[in-house]
C-alpha positions, 0 to 999 in steps of 0.5 A: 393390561392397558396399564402395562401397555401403557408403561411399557410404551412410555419406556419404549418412547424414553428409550428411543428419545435417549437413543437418538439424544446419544447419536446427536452428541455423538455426531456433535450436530445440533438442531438447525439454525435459521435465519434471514441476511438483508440489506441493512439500508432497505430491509430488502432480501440478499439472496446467495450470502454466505454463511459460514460456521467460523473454524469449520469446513464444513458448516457453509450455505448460501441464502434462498431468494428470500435471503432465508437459510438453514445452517445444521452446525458440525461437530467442533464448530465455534458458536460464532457465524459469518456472513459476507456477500458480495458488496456488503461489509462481512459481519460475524455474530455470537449466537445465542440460545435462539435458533433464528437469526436476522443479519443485516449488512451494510454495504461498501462505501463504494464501488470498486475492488471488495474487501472483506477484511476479518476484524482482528486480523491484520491478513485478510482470510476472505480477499482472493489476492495476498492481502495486508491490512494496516488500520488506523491503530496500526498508525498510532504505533509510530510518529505516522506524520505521512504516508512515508512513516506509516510502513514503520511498524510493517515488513512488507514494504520497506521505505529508503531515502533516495539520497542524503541532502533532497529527503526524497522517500521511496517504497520497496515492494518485492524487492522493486522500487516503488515505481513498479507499484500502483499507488491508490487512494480510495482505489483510484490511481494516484501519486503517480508519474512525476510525483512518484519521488516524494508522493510519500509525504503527501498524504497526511497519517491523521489523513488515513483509515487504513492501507491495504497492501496487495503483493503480486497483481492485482486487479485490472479494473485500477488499469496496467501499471502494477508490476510489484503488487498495489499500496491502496491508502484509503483516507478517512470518511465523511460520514465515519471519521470524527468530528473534530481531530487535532494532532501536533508533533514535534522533534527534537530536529526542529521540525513541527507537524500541524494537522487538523480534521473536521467532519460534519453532517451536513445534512441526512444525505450530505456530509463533508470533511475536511482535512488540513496539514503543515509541517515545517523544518526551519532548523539547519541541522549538520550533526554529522558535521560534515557541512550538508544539512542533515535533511532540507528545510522544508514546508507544507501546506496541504488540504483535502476535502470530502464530499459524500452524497448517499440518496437512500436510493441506490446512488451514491455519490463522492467528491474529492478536491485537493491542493499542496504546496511545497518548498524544500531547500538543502546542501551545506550549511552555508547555502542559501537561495538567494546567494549561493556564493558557491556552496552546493545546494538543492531547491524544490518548488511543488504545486500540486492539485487535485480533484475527482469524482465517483458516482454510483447506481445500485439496482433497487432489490438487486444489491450485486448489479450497479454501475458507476463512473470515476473521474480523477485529474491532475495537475502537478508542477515543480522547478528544482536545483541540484547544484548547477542541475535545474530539473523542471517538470509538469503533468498533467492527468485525466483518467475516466473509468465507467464500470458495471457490475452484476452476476451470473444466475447467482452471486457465485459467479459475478462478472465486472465489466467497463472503458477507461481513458487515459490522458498523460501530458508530461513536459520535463527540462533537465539541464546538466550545466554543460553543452556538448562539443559541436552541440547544434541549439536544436540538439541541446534542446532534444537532449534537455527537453523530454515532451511525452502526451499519452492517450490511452483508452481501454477496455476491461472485464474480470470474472469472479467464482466464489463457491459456498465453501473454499475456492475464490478465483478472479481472472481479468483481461484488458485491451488498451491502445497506447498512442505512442506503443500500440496495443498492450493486452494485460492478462491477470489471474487471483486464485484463493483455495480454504484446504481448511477454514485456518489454512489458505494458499493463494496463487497470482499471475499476471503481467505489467506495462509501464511507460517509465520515466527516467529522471523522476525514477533515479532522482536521487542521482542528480545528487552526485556528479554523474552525467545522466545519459538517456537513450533517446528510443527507450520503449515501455517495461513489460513484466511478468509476475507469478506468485503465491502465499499459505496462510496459516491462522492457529491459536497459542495461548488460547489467543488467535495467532497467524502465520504467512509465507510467501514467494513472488517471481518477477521477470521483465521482458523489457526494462529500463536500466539505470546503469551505474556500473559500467562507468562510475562518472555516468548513469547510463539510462536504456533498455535491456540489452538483447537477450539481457535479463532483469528478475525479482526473487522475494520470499518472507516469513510472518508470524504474528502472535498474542502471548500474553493478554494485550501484548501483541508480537510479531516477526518477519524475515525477508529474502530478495534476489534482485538482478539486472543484467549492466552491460553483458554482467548480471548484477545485484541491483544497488541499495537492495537488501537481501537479507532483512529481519522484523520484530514488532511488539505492542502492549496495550493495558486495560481500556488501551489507557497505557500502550507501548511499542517496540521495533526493531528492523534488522538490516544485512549486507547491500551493494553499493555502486563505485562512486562517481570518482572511482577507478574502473575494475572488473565488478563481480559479485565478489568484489562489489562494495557493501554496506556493513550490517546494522540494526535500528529500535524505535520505541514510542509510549501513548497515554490516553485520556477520555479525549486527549493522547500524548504519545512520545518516542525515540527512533534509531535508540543505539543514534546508528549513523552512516559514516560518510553518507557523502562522497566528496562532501569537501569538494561538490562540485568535483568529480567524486561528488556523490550522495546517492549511496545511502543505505543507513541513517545520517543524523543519528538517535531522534526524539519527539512527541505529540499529542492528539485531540478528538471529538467522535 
């Protein structure tokens, strides 16, 4: 009798383990995972981390007060985990047949915007703003001498050259030009103001770990400018960066670039690096023969220096020091500086110097409340030549910010608080070479002198709501007095919805002030014979923006692939207005008219895909529809494409010996404005000059040794080339003068080659 209890409780107990086996793999559940997130410098607890099963919705929680959890993984779940928490770098680990875990986080070099930033991921799934990543790879694609060529592999911003004799660069960022984007390096505004015409070839591309590119707006804590969206460079850390970097390039123009970095540890808590640049252009080169240089001689001579303080005790502490200089010279051919002897030529002369300073506090035990302080100055002076123009500027900068930042109860809900002052002194002389008909000497000087001292000081405050599952948002206010304007209130609004873990739609909207200035903003017209005429009482440019994104992330071929879609609307309450329109012989520099418009429409398509193992693709098309209202007529803006397609592929072999890299950009149709010499007709949409449509492929090939890369590459491969960049080139001095058109290259096919030197 006990015998057959005995057997028959055995077989009840198997039938029930069975039973309940059967209901877990049907369910897709397995047993809990448990584990620990803590600091990785103190050891200490981080209680409200996220963890998150990746390539489920469901599977989220956040960690207790001891920075314990338990996580039960969903059906359908990947066997990989990831943890983020706010001022810590994300991190994502396979598990293995353990059921506890402990997760250590580092935190973020320093105190500022957060970005959590997938691995692989070139778009950002965890940052509540439409964020894209270039990292120190993506700069190896292409020859990345400065920042200007760093966007050549990218279809988000889109760099022109302001003329066809200066060498001036500018960005585009939804369709705007690059005044209308805040430009920071290591999240401090900079390159700004009088340095905005040739700010991109100021940072180095050996300089920089990586670009992050934030369309529509940002964050209010970098202050009131950003209109477009923000370009944050961040440069290579002390304590990160390898000890010794050399690269050399060369092309086939004559020009020659130099750079050199050093890192060192100077001790447990103090590091140091160094970062030196040169180029030089020496070669006078007319390919198109047209008697104009085909770009300026030019030198460089650049520094950076780092400095990094970690205390282990909550401070940290950064120092940052830089100076450059510059000289450029172009026009025709015969032209020289000492003896112009009549040819047309332009001069540029550029000191540049720069320092700042960023300490921070981190609350002992309290990884989310810290408080910090930022210091940044400027001083920026150039004297210039275009023809018989002089153009002669200096700026001088201060900003100091002080900010704290703690929670709410839990690190669902932080807050970010602080006061910011701005010192702006501008001083710019243009002289056009003429004076006016009964002109009085204190006229002549009112017209030629533009004096502008800016005080500013401001107070900010963002809110962030992050749950453990799928909603981000970041609201943000701030209150500045402007000396010369009054208040300017800025209302900023970023919102990140997960429909699922690979599908995110982001919304933004806020609002832009901008005290503009209008020679430093068209530099490229002082390179024709147009009269520059500026309204004496131009106000600041006031804008809004409203946008949005869906990101979709999926798999092909088993390999992970993205794709993004986006629509920003940007609209100007008030604007200044470069009218080159209305009279050909003049630019007409005012605000917009009563009731006037001026709108920004962008929209691009991305998708990014793996194929085949080690070769990456990716395509993009772009659309803009950008209109200014030029004296009662609403009318596309010059140079503005409308229509622009991307593909982009790269192959890396095994242990990225071999890599090869192929672009190609696509260009349609653009408006051109009647040259100087033009005769007046009514302009329309239809009976405005275009430019024809063309296409550029650039092609580079990289060869890496255990230390040493040589790389080598062709840009413009078909040699495409604009006919005739130059209006007028025979007679410049005339009326019909004009180089300020150019939309395509003008010195043909270019080849080069370098090689990197590397010490970890």
């Amino acid at each position: 009798m006990n015998l057959s209890f005995g057997r028959m409780a055995v077989l009840t107990l198997g039938v029930w383990l069975s039973s309940r086996y059967a209901a877990l793999a049907q369910s897709g559940a397995m047993a809990p995972v448990r584990g620990q997130v803590t600091d990785a410098a103190s050891a200490a607890p981080l209680p409200g981390a996220v963890v998150r099963w990746r390539g489920t919705a469901d599977g989220a929680t956040t960690t207790d007060q001891t920075g314990s959890f338990t996580l039960v993984r969903p059906a359908g779940a990947a066997d990989q985990l990831i943890i983020n928490f706010l001022g810590y770098q994300a991190d994502t680990i396979s598990l293995s047949t353990s059921s506890y875990v402990r997760v250590a986080l580092r935190r973020t070099a320093e105190l500022g915007e957060v970005k959590v930033e997938g691995r692989t991921q070139s778009y950002s799934a965890l940052t509540p703003t439409n964020t894209q990543v270039i990292t120190s790879r993506d700069l190896t694609k292409s020859a990345c001498c400065n920042l200007a060529e760093s966007f050549e592999t990218n279809a988000s911003v889109e760099v022109s050259t302001t003329d066809a004799v200066s060498g001036a660069k500018q960005i585009q960022l939804l369709g705007l030009d690059g005044a209308y984007s805040l430009l920071t390096v290591d999240n401090l505004p900079a390159l700004r103001g009088l340095a905005t015409p040739y700010r991109l070839g100021y940072l180095s591309g050996t300089w920089i770990e990586g670009i992050d590119i934030i369309k529509g707006m940002g964050s209010v804590v970098n202050g009131y400018e950003s209109i477009s969206g923000q370009v944050n460079v961040r440069l290579k850390e002390p304590e990160k960066t390898d000890r010794l970097l050399f690269n050399a390039y060369a092309n086939d123009l004559g020009k020659f670039d130099l750079n050199l970095n050093l890192s060192a540890q100077v001790s447990p808590k103090v590091s140091t690096a160094v970062l030196l640049h040169n180029d030089h252009l020496g070669n006078r080169v007319d390919r198109n023969k047209d008697g104009f240089l085909d770009l300026p001689l030019a030198t460089q001579y650049n520094l950076f220096n780092k400095w990094k303080y970690k205390s282990g005790k909550g401070i940290v502490s950064e120092l940052g020091l830089g100076a450059l200089r510059e000289t450029r010279q172009g026009g025709q051919v015969g032209f020289r500086e000492s003896n112009a002897a009549g040819y047309y030529g332009t001069t540029l002369t550029t000191d540049r110097y720069t320092g700042y300073s960023k300490t921070s506090y981190t609350w002992p035990g309290r990884p989310y409340q810290s408080i910090g302080l930022m210091l940044t100055g400027t001083s920026h002076a150039f004297d210039s030549q275009y023809g018989v123009r002089t153009y002669d500027g200096t700026q001088r900068t201060g900003l100091a910010t002080m900010m704290f930042q703690s929670i709410i109860g839990t690190t669902a809900h932080t807050y970010r608080v602080g006061l910011s002052y701005l010192h702006d002194d501008y001083r710019e002389v243009l002289r056009q070479g003429f004076t006016y008909v009964n002109e009085t000497p204190d006229q002549q000087y009112q017209r030629e002198h533009r004096n502008r001292f800016e005080r500013v000081p401001g107070a900010f405050a963002e809110y962030t709501y992050q749950n453990a599952r799928n909603l981000t948002v970041v609201g943000g206010l701030r209150l500045d007095r402007h000396n010369l304007y009054g208040w300017v209130l800025t209302p900023r609004l970023n919102a990140k919805y997960d429909l699922t873990p690979s599908t995110i739609l982001r919304g933004a909207a806020g609002r832009g002030f901008r005290v503009a200035n209008p020679i430093a903003d068209n530099i490229g017209m002082l390179v024709s014979s147009r009269t520059f005429v500026i309204d004496q009482n131009l106000r600041p440019e006031r804008a809004w923006n409203v946008g949005g994104s869906f990101t979709q992330y999926f798999t092909l071929a088993g390999r992970q692939a993205t794709f993004v879609t986006d629509y920003y609307y940007t609209w100007f309450q008030n604007q200044m207005v470069a009218d080159s329109y209305t009279d050909p012989s003049q630019l007409i520099i005012s605000n917009l008219a009563p009731g006037g418009k001026s709108f920004s429409r962008s929209f691009q398509a991305e998708v990014q895909v793996e194929p085949l193992k080690g070769l990456q693709a990716k395509a993009a098309y772009k659309y803009l529809d950008v209109r200014t209202d030029y004296n009662g007529l609403l009318l596309p803006r010059p140079l503005t494409v409308p229509h622009r397609a991307f593909v982009n592929l790269g192959y890396a072999s095994a242990f990225d010996k071999w890599r090869g890299d192929f672009t190609v950009q696509w260009y349609g149709q653009r408006p051109l404005a009647p040259h100087p010499g033009a005769h007046q007709h009514s302009l329309t949409d239809n009976t405005l000059p275009l430019t024809p449509r063309f296409a550029l492929l650039n092609v580079q090939f990289t060869r890496a040794f255990k230390r040493i890369e040589l790389y080598a590459g062709v840009e413009n491969l078909t040699n495409y080339r604009q006919r005739n960049p130059i209006t007028g080139a025979a007679q410049p001095f005339g009326p019909d003068f004009d180089a300020a058109m150019v939309w395509g290259p003008t010195y043909g096919r270019l080849t080069y080659a370098g090689l990197r030197f590397k010490i970890e």
